[in-house]
N, C-alpha and C positions, 0 to 999 in steps of 0.2 A: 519511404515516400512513394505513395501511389499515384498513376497518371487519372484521372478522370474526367468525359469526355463536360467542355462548356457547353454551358444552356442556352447561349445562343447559335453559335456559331457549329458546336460538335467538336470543335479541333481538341485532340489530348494536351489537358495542362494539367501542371503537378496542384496536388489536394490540397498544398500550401500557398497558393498562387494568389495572392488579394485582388485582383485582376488578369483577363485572359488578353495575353499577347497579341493575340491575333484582331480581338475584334472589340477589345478595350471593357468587356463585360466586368460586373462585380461577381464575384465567387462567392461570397456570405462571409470569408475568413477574413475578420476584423482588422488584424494584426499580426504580422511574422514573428513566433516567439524564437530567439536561440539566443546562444551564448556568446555570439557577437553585440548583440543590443543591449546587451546590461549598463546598465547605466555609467558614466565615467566620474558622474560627479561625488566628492567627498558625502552629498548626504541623497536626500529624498522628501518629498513633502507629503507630509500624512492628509487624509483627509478635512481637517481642520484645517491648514494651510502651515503648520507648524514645521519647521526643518527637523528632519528623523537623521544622523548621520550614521553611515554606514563603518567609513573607515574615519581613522585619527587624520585631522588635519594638518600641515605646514605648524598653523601658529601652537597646536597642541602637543606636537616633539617637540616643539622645540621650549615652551611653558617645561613640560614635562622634563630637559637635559639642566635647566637651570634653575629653575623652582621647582624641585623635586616633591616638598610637600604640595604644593600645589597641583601637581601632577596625578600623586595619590587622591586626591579630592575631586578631583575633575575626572579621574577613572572611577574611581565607586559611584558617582555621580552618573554617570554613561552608564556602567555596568544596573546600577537600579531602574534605569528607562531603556532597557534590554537594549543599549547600541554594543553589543558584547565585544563585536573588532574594536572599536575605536575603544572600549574600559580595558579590554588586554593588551593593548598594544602599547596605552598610556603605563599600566603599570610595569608589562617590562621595561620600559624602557626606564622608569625609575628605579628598578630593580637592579637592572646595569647599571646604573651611575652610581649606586650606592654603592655593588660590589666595586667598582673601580675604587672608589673614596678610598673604603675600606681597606683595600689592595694597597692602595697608594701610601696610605697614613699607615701601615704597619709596615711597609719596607722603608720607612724613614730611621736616620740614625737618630740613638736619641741623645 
């Protein structure tokens, strides 16, 4: 991060600076990009105005721990409109419930 001097005033302000401190100037730089601004919410809205989700929701773990098919259908379904977090996350977590089942139903006495 380099200082560079404002166009109005001269004072050094950093080349990320969307405005200068001093004298309230615009800099040119639109928006602060970094890895605290990323977004917090489960999805994102594409150009169209359509919901794009990034990560698996609340109501899609928890679809996914009890309606386990369901879960697989809603992950390949995510996975084919490239939300790939929220398709992998849906199907491990079916995957786990299944290996439990599994687990569970064979250490039964019969």
């Amino acid at each position: 991060m380099a200082l560079v001097p404002c166009t109005e005033c001269d004072r050094q302000i950093s080349e990320l600076a969307i405005s200068c401190p001093g004298c309230g100037a615009p800099t040119g730089v639109k928006e602060q990009i970094s890895l605290e601004n990323k977004p917090s919410k489960a999805y994102v809205l594409t150009p169209d105005g359509k919901k794009r989700f990034i990560k698996a929701t609340t109501f899609d773990i928890i679809i996914s721990i009890f309606l386990p098919f369901w879960g697989v259908v809603v992950g390949i379904i995510a996975l084919c409109k490239g939300e790939t977090k929220r398709g992998f996350t849906m199907l491990a977590i079916v995957a786990c419930v299944t290996l439990l089942i599994i687990f569970y139903a064979s250490n039964q006495p019969h």
